[in-house]
Every structure is written in structure tokens, then in C-alpha cells.
C-alpha positions in Angstrom: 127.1 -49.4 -81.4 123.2 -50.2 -81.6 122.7 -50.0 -85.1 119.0 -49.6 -84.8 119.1 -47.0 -82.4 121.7 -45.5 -84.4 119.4 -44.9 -87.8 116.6 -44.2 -85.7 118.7 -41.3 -84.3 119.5 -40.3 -88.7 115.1 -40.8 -89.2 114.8 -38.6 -86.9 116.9 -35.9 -88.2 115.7 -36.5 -91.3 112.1 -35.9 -90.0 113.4 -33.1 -88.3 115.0 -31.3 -91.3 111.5 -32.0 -93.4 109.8 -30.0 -90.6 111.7 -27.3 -90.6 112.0 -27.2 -94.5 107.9 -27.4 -94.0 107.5 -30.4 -96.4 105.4 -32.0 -93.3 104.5 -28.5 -91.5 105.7 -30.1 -88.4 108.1 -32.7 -86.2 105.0 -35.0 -85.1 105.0 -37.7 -82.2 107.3 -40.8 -83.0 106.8 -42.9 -80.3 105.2 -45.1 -82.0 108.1 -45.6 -85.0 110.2 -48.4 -85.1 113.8 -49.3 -86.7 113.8 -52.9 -86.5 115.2 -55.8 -89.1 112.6 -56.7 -91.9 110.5 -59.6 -91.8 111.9 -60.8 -95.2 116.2 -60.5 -95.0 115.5 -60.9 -98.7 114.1 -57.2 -98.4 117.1 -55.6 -96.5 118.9 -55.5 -93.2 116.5 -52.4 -91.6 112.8 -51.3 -92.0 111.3 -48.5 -90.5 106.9 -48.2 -90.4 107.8 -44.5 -90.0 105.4 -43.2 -93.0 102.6 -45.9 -91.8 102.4 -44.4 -88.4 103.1 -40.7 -89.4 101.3 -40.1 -92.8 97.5 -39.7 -91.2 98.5 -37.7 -88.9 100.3 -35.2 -91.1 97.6 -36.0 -94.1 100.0 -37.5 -96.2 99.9 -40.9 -98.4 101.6 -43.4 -96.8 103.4 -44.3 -99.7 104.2 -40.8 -100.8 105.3 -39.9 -97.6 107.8 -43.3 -97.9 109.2 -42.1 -101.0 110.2 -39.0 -99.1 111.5 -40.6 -96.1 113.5 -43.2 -98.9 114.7 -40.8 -100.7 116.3 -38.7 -97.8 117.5 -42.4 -96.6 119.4 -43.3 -99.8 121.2 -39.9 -100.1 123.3 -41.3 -96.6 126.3 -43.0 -97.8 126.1 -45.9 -95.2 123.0 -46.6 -96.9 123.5 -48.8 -100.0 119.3 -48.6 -101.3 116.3 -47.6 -99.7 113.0 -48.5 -101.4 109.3 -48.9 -100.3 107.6 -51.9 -99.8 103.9 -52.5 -99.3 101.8 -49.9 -98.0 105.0 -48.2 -97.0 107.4 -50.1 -95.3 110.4 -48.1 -96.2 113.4 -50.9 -96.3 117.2 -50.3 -96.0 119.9 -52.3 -97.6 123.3 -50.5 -95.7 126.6 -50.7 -97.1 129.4 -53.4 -96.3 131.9 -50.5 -95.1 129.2 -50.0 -92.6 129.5 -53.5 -91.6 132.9 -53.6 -91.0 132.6 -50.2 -89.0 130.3 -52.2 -87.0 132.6 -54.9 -86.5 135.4 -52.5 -85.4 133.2 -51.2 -82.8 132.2 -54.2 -81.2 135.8 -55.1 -81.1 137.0 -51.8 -79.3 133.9 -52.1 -76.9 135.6 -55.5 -75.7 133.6 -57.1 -72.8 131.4 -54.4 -72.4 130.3 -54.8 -76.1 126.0 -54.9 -75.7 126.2 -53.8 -72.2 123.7 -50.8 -72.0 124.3 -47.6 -70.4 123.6 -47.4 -66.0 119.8 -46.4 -66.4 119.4 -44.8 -62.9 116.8 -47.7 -62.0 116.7 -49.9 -58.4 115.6 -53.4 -59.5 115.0 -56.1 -56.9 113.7 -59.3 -58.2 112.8 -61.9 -55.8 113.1 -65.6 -57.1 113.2 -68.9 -55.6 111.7 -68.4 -52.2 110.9 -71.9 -51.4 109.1 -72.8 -48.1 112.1 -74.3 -46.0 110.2 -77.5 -45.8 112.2 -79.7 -47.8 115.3 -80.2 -50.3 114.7 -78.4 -53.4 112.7 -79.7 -56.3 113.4 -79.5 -60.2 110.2 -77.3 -59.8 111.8 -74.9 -58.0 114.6 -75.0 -60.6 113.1 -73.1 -63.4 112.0 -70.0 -61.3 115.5 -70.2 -60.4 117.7 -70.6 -62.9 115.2 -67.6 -64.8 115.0 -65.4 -61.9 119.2 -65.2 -61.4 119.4 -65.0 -65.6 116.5 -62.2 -65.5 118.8 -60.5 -62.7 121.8 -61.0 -65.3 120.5 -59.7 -68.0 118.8 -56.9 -66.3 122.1 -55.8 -64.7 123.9 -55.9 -68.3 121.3 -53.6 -69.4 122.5 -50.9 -66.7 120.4 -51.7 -63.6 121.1 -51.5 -60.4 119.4 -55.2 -59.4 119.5 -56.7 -56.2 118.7 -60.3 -56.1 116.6 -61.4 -53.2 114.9 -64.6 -51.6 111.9 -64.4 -49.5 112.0 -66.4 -46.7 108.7 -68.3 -45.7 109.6 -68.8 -41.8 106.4 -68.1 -40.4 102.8 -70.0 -40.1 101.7 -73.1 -39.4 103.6 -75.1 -42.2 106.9 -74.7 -40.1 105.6 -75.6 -37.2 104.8 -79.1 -39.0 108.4 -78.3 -40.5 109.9 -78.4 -36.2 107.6 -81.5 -35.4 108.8 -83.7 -38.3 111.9 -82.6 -37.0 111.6 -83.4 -33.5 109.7 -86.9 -34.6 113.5 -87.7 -36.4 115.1 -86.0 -33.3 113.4 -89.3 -31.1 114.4 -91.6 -33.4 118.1 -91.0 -33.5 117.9 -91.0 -29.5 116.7 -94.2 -30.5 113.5 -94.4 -30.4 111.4 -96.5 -32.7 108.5 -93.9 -34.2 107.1 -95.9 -36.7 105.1 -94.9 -39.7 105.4 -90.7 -40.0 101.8 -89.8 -39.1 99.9 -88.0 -41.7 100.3 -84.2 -42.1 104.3 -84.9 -40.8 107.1 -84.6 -43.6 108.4 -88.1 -44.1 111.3 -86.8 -46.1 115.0 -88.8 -45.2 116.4 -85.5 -45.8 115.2 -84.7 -41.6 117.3 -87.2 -40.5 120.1 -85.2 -40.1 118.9 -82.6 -38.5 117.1 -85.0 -35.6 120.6 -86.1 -35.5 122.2 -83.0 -34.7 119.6 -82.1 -32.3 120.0 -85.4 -30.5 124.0 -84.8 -30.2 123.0 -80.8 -29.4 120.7 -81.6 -26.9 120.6 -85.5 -25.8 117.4 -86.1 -24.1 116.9 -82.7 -22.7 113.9 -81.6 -25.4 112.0 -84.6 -24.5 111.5 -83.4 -21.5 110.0 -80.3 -22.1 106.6 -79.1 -22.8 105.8 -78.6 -26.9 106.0 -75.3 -26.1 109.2 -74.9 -24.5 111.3 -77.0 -27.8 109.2 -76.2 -30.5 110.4 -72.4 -30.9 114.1 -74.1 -30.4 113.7 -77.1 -32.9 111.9 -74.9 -35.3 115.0 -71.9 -35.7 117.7 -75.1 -35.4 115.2 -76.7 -38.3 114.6 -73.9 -40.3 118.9 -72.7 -40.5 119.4 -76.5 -41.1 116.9 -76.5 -44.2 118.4 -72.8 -45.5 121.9 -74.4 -45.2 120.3 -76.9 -47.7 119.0 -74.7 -49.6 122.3 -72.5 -50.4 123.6 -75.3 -50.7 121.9 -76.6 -54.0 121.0 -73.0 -55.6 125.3 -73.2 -55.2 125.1 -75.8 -57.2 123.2 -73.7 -60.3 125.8 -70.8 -58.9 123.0 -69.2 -57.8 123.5 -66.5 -55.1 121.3 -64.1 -53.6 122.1 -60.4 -52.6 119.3 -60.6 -49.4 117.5 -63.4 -47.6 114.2 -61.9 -46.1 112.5 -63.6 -43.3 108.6 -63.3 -43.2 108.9 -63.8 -39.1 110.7 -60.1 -39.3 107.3 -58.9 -40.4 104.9 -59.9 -37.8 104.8 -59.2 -34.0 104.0 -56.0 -32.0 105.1 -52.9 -33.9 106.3 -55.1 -36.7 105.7 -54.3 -40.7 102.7 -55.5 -41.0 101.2 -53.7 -38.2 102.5 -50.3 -40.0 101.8 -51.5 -43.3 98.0 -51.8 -42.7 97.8 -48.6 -40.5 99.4 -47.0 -43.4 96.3 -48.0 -45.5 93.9 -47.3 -42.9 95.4 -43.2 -42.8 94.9 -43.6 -46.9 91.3 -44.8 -46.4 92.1 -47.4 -48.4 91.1 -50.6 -45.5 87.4 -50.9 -44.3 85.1 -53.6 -42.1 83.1 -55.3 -45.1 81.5 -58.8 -46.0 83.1 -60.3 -49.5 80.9 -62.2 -51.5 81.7 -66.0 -52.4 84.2 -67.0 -55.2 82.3 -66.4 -58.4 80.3 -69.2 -60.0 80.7 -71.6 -56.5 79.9 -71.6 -52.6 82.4 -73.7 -51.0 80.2 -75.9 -48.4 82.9 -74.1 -45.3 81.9 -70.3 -46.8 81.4 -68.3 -44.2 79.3 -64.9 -44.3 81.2 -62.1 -42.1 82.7 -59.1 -41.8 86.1 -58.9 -42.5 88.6 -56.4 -42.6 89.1 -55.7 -45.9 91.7 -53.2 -48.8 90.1 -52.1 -51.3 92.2 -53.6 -53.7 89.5 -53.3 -56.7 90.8 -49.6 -56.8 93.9 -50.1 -57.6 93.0 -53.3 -60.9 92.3 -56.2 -58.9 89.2 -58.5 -59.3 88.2 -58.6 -55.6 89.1 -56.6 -52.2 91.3 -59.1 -50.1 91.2 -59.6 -46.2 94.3 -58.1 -44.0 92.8 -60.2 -40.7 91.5 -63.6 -40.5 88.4 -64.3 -38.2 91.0 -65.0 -35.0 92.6 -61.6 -35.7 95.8 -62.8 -37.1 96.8 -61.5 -40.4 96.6 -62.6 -43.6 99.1 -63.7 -46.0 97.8 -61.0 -47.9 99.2 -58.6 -45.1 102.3 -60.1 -45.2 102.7 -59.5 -49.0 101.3 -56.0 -48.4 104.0 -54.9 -45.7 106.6 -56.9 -47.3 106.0 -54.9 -50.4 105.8 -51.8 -48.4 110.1 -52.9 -47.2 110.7 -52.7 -50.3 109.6 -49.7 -51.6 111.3 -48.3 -48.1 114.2 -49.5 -49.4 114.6 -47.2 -52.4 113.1 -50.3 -55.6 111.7 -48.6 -58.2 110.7 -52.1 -59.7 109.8 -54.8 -57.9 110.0 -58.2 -59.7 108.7 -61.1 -58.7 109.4 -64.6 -60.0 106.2 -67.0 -58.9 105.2 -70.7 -60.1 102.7 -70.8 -62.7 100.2 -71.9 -59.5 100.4 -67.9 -58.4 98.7 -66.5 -61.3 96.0 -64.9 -58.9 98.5 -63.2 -57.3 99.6 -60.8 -60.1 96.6 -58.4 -59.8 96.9 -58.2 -56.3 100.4 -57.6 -56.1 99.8 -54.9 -58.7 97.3 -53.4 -56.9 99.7 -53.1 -53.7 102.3 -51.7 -55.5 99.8 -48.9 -56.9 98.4 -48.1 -53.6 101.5 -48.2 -51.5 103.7 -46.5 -53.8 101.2 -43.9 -55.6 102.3 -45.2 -58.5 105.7 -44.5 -58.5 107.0 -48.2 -57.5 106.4 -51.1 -61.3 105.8 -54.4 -60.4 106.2 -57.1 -62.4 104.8 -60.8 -61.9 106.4 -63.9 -64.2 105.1 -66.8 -64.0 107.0 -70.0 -64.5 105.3 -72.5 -66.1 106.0 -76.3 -65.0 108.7 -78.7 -65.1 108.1 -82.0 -66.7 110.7 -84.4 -66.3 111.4 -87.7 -68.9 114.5 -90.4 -68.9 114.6 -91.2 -72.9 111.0 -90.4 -72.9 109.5 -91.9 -70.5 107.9 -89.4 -67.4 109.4 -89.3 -64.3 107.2 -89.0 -61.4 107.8 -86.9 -58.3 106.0 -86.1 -55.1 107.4 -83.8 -52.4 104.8 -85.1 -49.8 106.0 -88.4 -50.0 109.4 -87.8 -49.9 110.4 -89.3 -53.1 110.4 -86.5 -55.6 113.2 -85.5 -57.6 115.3 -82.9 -56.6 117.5 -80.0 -58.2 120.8 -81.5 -56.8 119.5 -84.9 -58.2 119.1 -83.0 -61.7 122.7 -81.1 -61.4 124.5 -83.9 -60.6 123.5 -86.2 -63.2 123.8 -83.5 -66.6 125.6 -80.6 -65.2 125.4 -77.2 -63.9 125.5 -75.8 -67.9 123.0 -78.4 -69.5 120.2 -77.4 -66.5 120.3 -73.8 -66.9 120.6 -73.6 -70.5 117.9 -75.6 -71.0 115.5 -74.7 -68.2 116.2 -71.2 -70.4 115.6 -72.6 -74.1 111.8 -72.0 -73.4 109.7 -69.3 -73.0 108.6 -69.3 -68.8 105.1 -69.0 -70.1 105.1 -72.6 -71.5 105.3 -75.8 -69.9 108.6 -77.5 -70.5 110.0 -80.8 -70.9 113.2 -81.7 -70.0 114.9 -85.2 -70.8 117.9 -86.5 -69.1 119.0 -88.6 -72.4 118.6 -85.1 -74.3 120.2 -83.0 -72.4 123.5 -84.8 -72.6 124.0 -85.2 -76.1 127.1 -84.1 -78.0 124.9 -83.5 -81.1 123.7 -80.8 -83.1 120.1 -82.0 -81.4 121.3 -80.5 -78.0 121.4 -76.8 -78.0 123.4 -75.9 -75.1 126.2 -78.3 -76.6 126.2 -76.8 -79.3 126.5 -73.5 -78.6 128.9 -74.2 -76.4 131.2 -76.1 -79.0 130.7 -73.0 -81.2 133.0 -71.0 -78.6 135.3 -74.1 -78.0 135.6 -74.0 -81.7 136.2 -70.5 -82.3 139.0 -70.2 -79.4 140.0 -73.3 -81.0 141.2 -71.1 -84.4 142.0 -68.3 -82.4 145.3 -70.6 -81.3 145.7 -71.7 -84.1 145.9 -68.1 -85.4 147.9 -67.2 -83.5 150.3 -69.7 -83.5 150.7 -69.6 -87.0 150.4 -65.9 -88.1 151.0 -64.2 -84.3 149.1 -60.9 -83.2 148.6 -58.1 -86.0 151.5 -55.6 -86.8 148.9 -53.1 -88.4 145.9 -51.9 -88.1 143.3 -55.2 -89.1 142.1 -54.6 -93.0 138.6 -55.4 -92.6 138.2 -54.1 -96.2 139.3 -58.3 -96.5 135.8 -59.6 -95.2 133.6 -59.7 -97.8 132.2 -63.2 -98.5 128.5 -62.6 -97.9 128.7 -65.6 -95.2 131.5 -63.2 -93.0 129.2 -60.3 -93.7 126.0 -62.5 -92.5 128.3 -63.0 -89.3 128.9 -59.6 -88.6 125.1 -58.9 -89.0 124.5 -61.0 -85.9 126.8 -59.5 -83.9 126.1 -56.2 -84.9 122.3 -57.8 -83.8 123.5 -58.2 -80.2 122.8 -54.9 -78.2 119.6 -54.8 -79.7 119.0 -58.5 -78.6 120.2 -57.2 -75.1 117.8 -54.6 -74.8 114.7 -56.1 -76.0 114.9 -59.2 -73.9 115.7 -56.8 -70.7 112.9 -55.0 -71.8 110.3 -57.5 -72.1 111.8 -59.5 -69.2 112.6 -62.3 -71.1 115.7 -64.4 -71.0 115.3 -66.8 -73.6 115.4 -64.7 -76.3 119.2 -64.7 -75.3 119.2 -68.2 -75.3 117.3 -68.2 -78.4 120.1 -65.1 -79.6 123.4 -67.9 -79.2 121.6 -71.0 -80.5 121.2 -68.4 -83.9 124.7 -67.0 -83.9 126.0 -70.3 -83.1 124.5 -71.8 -85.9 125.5 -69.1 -88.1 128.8 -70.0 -87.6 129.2 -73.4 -87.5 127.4 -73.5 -90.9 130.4 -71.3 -92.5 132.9 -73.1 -91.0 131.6 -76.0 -92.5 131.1 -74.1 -95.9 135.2 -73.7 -95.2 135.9 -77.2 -95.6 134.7 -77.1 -98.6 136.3 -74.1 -99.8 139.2 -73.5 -98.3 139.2 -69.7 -99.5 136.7 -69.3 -97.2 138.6 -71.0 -94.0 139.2 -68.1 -91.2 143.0 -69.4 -91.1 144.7 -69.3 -94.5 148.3 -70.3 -94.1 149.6 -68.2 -96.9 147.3 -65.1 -96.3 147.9 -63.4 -92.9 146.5 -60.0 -93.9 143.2 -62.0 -94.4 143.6 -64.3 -91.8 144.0 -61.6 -89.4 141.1 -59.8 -90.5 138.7 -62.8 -90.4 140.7 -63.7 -87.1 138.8 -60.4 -85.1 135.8 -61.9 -86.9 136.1 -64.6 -84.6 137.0 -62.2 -81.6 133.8 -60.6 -81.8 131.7 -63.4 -82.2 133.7 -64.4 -79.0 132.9 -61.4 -77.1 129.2 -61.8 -78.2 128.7 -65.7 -77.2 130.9 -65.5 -73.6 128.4 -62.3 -72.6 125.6 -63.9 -73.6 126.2 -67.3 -71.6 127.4 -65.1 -68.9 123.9 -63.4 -69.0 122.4 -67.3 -68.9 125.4 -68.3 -66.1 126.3 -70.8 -68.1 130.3 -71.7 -68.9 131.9 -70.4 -72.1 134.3 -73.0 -72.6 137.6 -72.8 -74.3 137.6 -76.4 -75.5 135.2 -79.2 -75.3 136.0 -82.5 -73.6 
């Protein structure tokens, strides 16, 4: 059960029946009315801005019109009071037998409890995509570790999503990629190279790789023309690095539905080539002269005719080139008949998960989607914002060019699959974030995903211990025996979840599910603490099973709620801490 879905279903029929009494003359539009939690809890457990939005356009008082609504509100007998605030805010304070309802429901929906109905929609989002250059870095973490949770979360709320990495096996930067490798592949023939020439990758992490070539191979590639073992050390180099690569995002239990290789795009009759004809038969590609970046003139700018999409059609700033002046295409072009394979392949949404140095692609991406789809194809662009990395507070530097940075399997193995992807979630992806080794390790209060997670190890805790002492229920549970406003508090946030659910899928944001447990978990640490205390409040009372049991499925569904939610983030939902 959604409760606010559920009342907003009753405001409407209430609306409905005042039409068709003519007390408003008629139903107006309400897709701009809201059932949401007030901002004060002191002021209810719903609010609804139906009379603010409606009363001009049916030329009533706001407040008048509120009364109306409150008065049609208050006559439902899930609804303890309904009064209205303000300029008419009309709030709703709903009965503890609806609570309990709530509770029940939750229970019976199990594991599925939140999960939103199958909404028809092909979702791919395409995260990670590293150039296979190097090991991954704790930058390429975040996009990760959001990207697979945005794939989660989008699933639970009835997607079909298919998770896919973008494979950047083509241009000049592998074949620097196959000649780094070919320099290691001399000196474990034993060779003695030297210093690694600038513009090489001086990274250890080639070592192996000129290794395996050497006992592949032996001398045979040193004998060849560049051109003969490039194209050889360059596919050996590139499966060697994606190995790598599966290997850490494995480590986050990161796993990807579709690895697409850029190469697959280019060539004679390749994607590309259709891609851009496509445009061309649209009128939608011309021969033109850009002007220079505004507010500079780069001392290299170059005045000439290009060929050019009209990309300003469709929302973005400039047209962009599809050729380059040797008559190779653009990375641009890639994007463009890349985009094009997926729309081919049936995505009605195309997310895209991009470090926060891509900003100036979300236009442009926007604008191919328009053009290429008519419209019918959303794209979405999030941005993750950067990594910065302290020991006990003090920064710790990193440089992938040098080949001393620090990466994701370096960050893994020191705190944990749980502690990285919990945290790298604890954080909007629109602000920078810092992450602390010392932190991120604490059993404290201080840490978040410990103690979110020691909320579940403590709630399975009194689970067993439930049901060693009292056993399974004989009866129907008497929920009737939760009514300590601190259980009833608790059963608000679950009853909280679905809409949590759909409101992060919605505005593609993850965290707010992190930011969902962190609540709930505190929630219920504080009334088990209240518990020792007061032992009438405990959820196990030795002499009281028919409230133990009741307060027992409490626990359940705050179960169900917690293990979905750190599913959604992939994190573990442990059943006792150690």
C-alpha cells in the first residue's frame, strides 16, 4: 500500500462527487495536486495543496474551498481530523487502526513490499565505461557504485533496465594503450627499456600483459613491422585490461547486462556510416563553418568548413562536427550512431552516467536523442561529481598518468565492498564528496552504513530471540497491541517506503534511499534504546506473548523495508554484526 497514492485516489473522489453535486461546477485539472507528508509532523501525517492549486481556477477562496475539501476529508473514518492551515494547506491526522492496516499490508506484501508495479518502460543506463587504459580508479567508483544502484532502484520500481558499459576501444588512446604494452612486452624478453617515454603509460599494472605476450609469442612481434603487431598487441591488450576491469567492478558486485565496443561502430557500412546518412535523409547534417568557442580564440582555431548537425534544433548551444578535417569521424559521430543502437534496440530511456568533467555533453546528447528518435526516445545525463579521498583527514593524492593513483580495488580491499558503496551513495552525485578511510570503518553511531547495518543485525537479533522464547504466532497477530506512539512513529516509516521508492526512481536519485535507511534506522535504534529504559516498551516481553508477537511483525516489517532498501544500494543486510 502507497498511502499517499491511496488518499490521493479518496481527494479525488471527493473532487469528483463535488462536481457532480455542482458545488465546483466541474472536475478541474489535478495534475498539479499533491498528497505528500507535511513539513511540520507537528501538523499531521498528510497534506494535500489541493484548494491552493484548484481554487483560482474554479473562482473559489482558497481557504473556503479547504474547508470543503476538510470537511469531506474528516467524514472518512481512517481520518482522525482534518483542518486547514495557512492559506489552505488542508492537513490530515489518520487514525492508528489505519496504521496497523498499514502494517499488515506491508507484512503480507513480503519481499515485494515497495516494489512498484512492471511500468511497460525499456531502460538502459550505461555507467562505468572506462577507457581500458588502466586499472580502475576510486573516480571511476562513484559513477559505478550509482549507476548499478540507479539500475536497482529503477528495476524495483517496475522497469525493464538493462545495464550496459560502453567500451572505448577505438582511437588513438589505444593505440598508446598496445605500444605501452609492447614497450613491457621487450622488457620481459629481457630487454632493458629504460625510462617509459613520455605520452607511454608507465603503469606496473602492463607488466603482465608484456609477460603473457612474451610467453604467447617469444620474439616473434619484434620482428615485425608496427603495423603487423600493433592490431595483435592492441586486441590481446585491450581483453587483458577488460579482464581487469570485471574483475574489480566484481569486487563492488557490479555486473553489466552488455559490453559495447565503440570499434563495432566504425568501418565501411558500420553505424556510424548509417547513422549520419540517416541525418543527412532528415536534412538535419550540412557543410558549414562554426564560429570559435565563445568569449576565446584558441591560437590552433582553424576557420573551415565542416560537416556539421544541426544540433541547435533540437536544445543544444552549438551545431557539432560529424568529420574531422582528414575525414574521419568525430567522437560526436560515435555518440550519435551509438545512440541510434540503442534506440534500434527497443530503449525508451537512455541513461547515461558521465563524470562531472562531461557536463557539455548533456545538451548534445539530448539533442540526439530528439532528432534520432522524434522524440519518442528520454535521455537522461547524471553527472557524478568527484571523489576526494582523506586517511584521518589528511588528502590523499592520485594520478593515473603516473601510475601511482589509487585504485578501486585498493579502496575495496582496505574497508569493504559494503562501507564503499554505501558511502559513495550517502551523497547527492551532484556534490563533490569526501570519503575517509578512518571514517568509513567505524563501529560508531558516526558511521552511517554501520549503523544501519547494525540496525538489521539488531532487529534479526530479537527476532531469535522471539522466537525462541514465545515461538511463531498461533492466531492471527493483534496489532490492536501497538500503540506507544514510538511503535506507531515506526510504522509511519515504513508505511513511508513505497513512496520513498517511487520518488527516488523518479528523480533518478539513489541517495535518497540511502538517506531513507539512515532515518528508519535511526528511528529504531532510538526506541529500542527508549526500551531499556522502560521495559514495557521492549519488543520481547517474557510474560506478554500476545504483545510480543504483535510488536515482533513490527520488527518483520522494518526488516522487509531495510534488506530491500540495501538490496536497492547492493549493500549486505546482515544478520549479525561481527
Amino acid at each position: 500500500m502507497n498511502v499517499f497514492a491511496d488518499f490521493a485516489a479518496r481527494l479525488r473522489s471527493i473532487l469528483e462527487a463535488l462536481a457532480a453535486e455542482g458545488a465546483i461546477g466541474r472536475l478541474p485539472d489535478l495534475s498539479r495536486v499533491v498528497v505528500e507528508p507535511p513539513r511540520d509532523p507537528s501538523h499531521g501525517d498528510l497534506a494535500t495543496n489541493a484548494a491552493m492549486v484548484l481554487s483560482k481556477e474554479l473562482g473559489l477562496k482558497p481557504r473556503d474551498f479547504g474547508e470543503t475539501i476538510a470537511a469531506r476529508l474528516g467524514a472518512d473514518p481512517d481520518v482522525a481530523a482534518a483542518s486547514v492551515a495557512g492559506p489552505g494547506f488542508v492537513n490530515m491526522t489518520l487514525t492508528d487502526a489505519f496504521w496497523r492496516r498499514a502494517l499488515q499490508s506491508a507484512l503480507e506484501a513480503g519481499a515485494d513490499y515497495g516494489r512498484m508495479a512492471a511500468s511497460g518502460a525499456k531502460v538502459n543506463v550505461e555507467y562505468v565505461s572506462a577507457n581500458p587504459t588502466g586499472p580502475m580508479h576510486v573516480g571511476h567508483c562513484r559513477g559505478a557504485v550509482f549507476g548499478d544502484s540507479l539500475a536497482n532502484l529503477l528495476a524495483f520500481a517496475g522497469d525493464d533496465v538493462t545495464r550496459e558499459y560502453y567500451i572505448n576501444d577505438a582511437g588513438a588512446q589505444v593505440d598508446v594503450l598496445a605500444r605501452s604494452a609492447f614497450l613491457r612486452y621487450r622488457e620481459a624478453l629481457g630487454e632493458d627499456i629504460g625510462a617509459i617515454p613520455d605520452g607511454l603509460y608507465p603503469g606496473d599494472y602492463l607488466k603482465p600483459i608484456g609477460a603473457k605476450l612474451a610467453a604467447e609469442h617469444g620474439p616473434a612481434l619484434k620482428a615485425m613491422p608496427e603495423a603487423e603487431w600493433l592490431p595483435l598487441v592492441r586486441d590481446a591488450t585491450i581483453d587483458a585490461m577488460m579482464a581487469m576491469i570485471r574483475d574489480d567492478l566484481a569486487a563492488l558486485n557490479i555486473k553489466h547486462d552488455v559490453f559495447f565496443s565503440e570499434r563495432t561502430l566504425h568501418g565501411q557500412g558500420g553505424l556510424i556510416v548509417q547513422a549520419v546518412e540517416d541525418l543527412r535523409k532528415q536534412g538535419l547534417v550540412y557543410e558549414g563553418v562554426l564560429a570559435p568557442p565563445k568569449g576565446e580564440l584558441p591560437d590552433d582555431w582553424e576557420e573551415r568548413e565542416q560537416t556539421l548537425f544541426r544540433a541547435t534544433d533540437f536544445g543544444d548551444d552549438v551545431d557539432r562536427p560529424l568529420m574531422k578535417s582528414d575525414g574521419s569521424y568525430t567522437y560526436f559521430a560515435a555518440d550519435v550512431a551509438y545512440f541510434r543502437s540503442k534506440f534500434e534496440r527497443g530503449f525508451s530511456e537512455m541513461v547515461f552516467v558521465l563524470g562531472a568533467d562531461h557536463g557539455g555533453y548533456v545538451k548534445r546528447l539530448q539533442a540526439v536523442g530528439r532528432a534520432l528518435s522524434g522524440g519518442e526516445a528520454k535521455v537522461s545525463v547524471e553527472l557524478c561529481q568527484l571523489v576526494r579521498l582523506f586517511r584521518a583527514g589528511e588528502p590523499v593524492r592520485m594520478s593515473k598518468r603516473a601510475g601511482d593513483f589509487v585504485t578501486l580495488r585498493d579502496v575495496v580491499d582496505e574497508v569493504g565492498r559494503d562501507a564503499v558503496r554505501f558511502m559513495m551513495l550517502f551523497r547527492s552525485n551532484d556534490a563533490v564528496l569526501d570519503f575517509d578511510f578512518a571514517k568509513v570503518t567505524e563501529q560508531s553511531r558516526d558511521n552511517p552504513v554501520f549503523y544501519v547495518q547494525y540496525a538489521h543485525a539488531r532487529m534479526q537479533s530479537i527476532l531469535r530471540k522471539g522466537l525462541e522464547m514465545h515461538g511463531e504466532p498461533t492466531a492471527a497477530t493483534d496489532f490492536s497491541q501497538l500503540g506507544d506512539p514510538g511503535e506507531l512513529a515506526l510504522v509511519r516509516k515504513i508505511a513511508a517506503w513505497p513512496r520513498a521508492v517511487e520518488q527516488a526512481a523518479a528523480a533518478r536519485q539513489p541517495h535518497r534511499i540511502a538517506f531513507f535507511l539512515h532515518e528508519l534506522a535511526s528511528e529504531f535504534h532510538a526506541h529500542w534504546n527508549r526500551g531499556k529504559d522502560s521495559p514495557d516498551l521492549r519488543f520481547i516481553m517474557e510474560n506478554n506473548p500476545l504483545s510480543s508477537h504483535a510488536r515482533l511483525a513490527l520488527v518483520r516489517a522494518l526488516v522487509l523495508v531495510l534488506s530491500s532498501g540495501l538490496g536497492i544500494l547492493g549493500v549486505t543486510a546482515p544478520d549479525e554484526m561481527r
